[in-house]
TORMI-677848 format. One record per residue (C-alpha): residue number from 1; chain; residue in three letters; x, y, z. Coordinates in nm, 2 decimals, decimal comma. Layout:
# residues N
[vexvex NUM 'A' 'Ala' [X Y Z]]
...
# end
This chain:
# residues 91
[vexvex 1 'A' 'Unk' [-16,17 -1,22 -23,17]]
[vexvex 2 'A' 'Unk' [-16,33 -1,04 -22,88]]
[vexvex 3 'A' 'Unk' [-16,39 -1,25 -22,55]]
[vexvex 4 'A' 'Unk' [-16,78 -1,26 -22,43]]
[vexvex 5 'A' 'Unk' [-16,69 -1,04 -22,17]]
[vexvex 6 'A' 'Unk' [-16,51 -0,75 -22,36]]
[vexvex 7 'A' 'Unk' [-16,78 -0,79 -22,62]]
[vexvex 8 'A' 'Unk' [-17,06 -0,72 -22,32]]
[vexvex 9 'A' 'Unk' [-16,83 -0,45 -22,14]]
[vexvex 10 'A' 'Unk' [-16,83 -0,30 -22,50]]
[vexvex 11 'A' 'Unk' [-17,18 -0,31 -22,52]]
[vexvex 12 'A' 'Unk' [-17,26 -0,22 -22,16]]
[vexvex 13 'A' 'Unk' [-17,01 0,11 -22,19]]
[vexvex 14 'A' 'Unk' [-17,21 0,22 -22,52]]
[vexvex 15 'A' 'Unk' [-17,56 0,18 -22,35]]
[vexvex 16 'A' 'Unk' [-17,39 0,40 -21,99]]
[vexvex 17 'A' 'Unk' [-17,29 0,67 -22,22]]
[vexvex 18 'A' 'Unk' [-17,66 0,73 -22,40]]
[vexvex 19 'A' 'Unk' [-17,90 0,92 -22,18]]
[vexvex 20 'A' 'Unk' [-18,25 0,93 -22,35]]
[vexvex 21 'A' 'Unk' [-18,50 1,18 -22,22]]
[vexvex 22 'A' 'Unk' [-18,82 0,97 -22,22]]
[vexvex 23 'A' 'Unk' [-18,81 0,78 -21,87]]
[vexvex 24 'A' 'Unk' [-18,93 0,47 -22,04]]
[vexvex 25 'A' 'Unk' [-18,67 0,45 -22,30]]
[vexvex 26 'A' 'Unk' [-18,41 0,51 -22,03]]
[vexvex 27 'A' 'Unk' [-18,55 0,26 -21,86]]
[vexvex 28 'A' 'Unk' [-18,50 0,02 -22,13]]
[vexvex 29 'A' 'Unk' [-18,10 0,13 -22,17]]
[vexvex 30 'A' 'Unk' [-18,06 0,07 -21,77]]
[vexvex 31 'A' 'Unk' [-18,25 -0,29 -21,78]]
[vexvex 32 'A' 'Unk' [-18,03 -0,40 -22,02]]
[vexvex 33 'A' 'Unk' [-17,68 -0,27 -21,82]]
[vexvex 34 'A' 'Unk' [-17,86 -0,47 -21,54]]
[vexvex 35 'A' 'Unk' [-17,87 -0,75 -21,74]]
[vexvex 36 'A' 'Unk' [-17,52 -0,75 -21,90]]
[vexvex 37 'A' 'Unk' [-17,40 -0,70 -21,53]]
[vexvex 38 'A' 'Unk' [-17,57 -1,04 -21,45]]
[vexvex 39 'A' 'Unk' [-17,36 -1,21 -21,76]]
[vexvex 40 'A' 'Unk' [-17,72 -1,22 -21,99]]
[vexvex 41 'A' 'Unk' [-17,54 -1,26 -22,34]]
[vexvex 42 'A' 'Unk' [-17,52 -1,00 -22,59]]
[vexvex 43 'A' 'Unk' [-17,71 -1,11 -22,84]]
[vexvex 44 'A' 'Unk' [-18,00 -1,17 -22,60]]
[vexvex 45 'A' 'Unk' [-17,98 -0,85 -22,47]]
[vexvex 46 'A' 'Unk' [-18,00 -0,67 -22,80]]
[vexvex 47 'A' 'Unk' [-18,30 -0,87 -22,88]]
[vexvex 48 'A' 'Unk' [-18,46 -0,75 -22,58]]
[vexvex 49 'A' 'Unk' [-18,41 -0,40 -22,63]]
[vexvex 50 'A' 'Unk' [-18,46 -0,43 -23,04]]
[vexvex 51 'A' 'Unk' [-18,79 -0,61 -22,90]]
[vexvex 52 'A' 'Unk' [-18,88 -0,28 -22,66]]
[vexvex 53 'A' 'Unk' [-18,79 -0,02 -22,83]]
[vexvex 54 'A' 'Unk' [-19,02 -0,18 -23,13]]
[vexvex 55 'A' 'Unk' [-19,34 -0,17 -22,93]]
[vexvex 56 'A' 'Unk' [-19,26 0,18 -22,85]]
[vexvex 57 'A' 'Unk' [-19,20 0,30 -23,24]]
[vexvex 58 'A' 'Unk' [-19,56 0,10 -23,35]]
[vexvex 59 'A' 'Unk' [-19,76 0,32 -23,06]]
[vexvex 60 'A' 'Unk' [-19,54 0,61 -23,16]]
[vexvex 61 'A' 'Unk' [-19,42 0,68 -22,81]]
[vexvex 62 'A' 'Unk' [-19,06 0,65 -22,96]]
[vexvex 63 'A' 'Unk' [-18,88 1,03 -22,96]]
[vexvex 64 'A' 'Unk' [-18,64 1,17 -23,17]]
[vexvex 65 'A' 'Unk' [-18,33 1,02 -23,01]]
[vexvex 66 'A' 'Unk' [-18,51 0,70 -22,91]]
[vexvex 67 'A' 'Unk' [-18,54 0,68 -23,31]]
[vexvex 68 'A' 'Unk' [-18,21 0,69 -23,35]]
[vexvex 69 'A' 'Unk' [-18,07 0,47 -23,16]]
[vexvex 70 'A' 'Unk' [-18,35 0,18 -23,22]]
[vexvex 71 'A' 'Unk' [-18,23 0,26 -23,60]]
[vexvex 72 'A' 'Unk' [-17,87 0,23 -23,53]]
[vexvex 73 'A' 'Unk' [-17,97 -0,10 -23,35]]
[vexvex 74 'A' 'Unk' [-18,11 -0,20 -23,64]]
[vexvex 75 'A' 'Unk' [-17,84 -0,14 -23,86]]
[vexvex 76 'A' 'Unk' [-17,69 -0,50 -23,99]]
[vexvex 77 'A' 'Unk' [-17,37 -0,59 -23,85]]
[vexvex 78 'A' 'Unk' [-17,16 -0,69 -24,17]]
[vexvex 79 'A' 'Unk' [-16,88 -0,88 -23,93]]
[vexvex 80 'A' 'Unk' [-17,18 -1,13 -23,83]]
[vexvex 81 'A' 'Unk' [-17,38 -1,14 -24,12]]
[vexvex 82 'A' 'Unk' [-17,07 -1,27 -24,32]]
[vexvex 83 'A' 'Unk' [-17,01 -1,49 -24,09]]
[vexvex 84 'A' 'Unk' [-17,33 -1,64 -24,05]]
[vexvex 85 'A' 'Unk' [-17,40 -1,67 -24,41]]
[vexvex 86 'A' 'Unk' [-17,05 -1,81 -24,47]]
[vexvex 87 'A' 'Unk' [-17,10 -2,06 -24,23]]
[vexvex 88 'A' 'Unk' [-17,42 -2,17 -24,45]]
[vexvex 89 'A' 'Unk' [-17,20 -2,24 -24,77]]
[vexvex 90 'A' 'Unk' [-16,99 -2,51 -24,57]]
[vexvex 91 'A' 'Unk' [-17,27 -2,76 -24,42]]
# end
């Protein structure tokens, strides 16, 4: 298993190596570097963007790529849902 800190370096090197057009969007990608640089968890993190990048899709100020990578973010992670559901059957 992953430490918390390759997991965030993981996720901080994936967010550096997108560049989205819309300054907003970028934006959100560069707060959320900021805040894995400050130690934020992952998980909070995602949420935050998920949570952004949502508003932007309902008022349709979302482009192309910005729709792809709030899909991709929205894409179960099968490792974690597994496990969370596993967990379920044992309490």
């Amino acid at each position: 298993m992953k430490s918390f800190s390759q997991k965030n370096h993981s996720l901080r090197t994936k967010l550096a190596s997108i560049h989205l057009e819309q300054p907003v969007e970028q934006g959100i990608l560069n707060a959320a570097i900021t805040q894995l640089d400050k130690g934020e968890k992952e998980q909070a993190v995602l949420k935050d963007v998920k949570k952004q990048f949502k508003k932007l899709a309902l008022t349709q100020d979302l482009s192309q790529k910005g729709l792809s990578l709030y899909t991709e973010l929205q894409a179960p992670d099968k490792n974690i849902d597994t496990a969370l559901s596993s967990m379920t059957w044992f309490q």
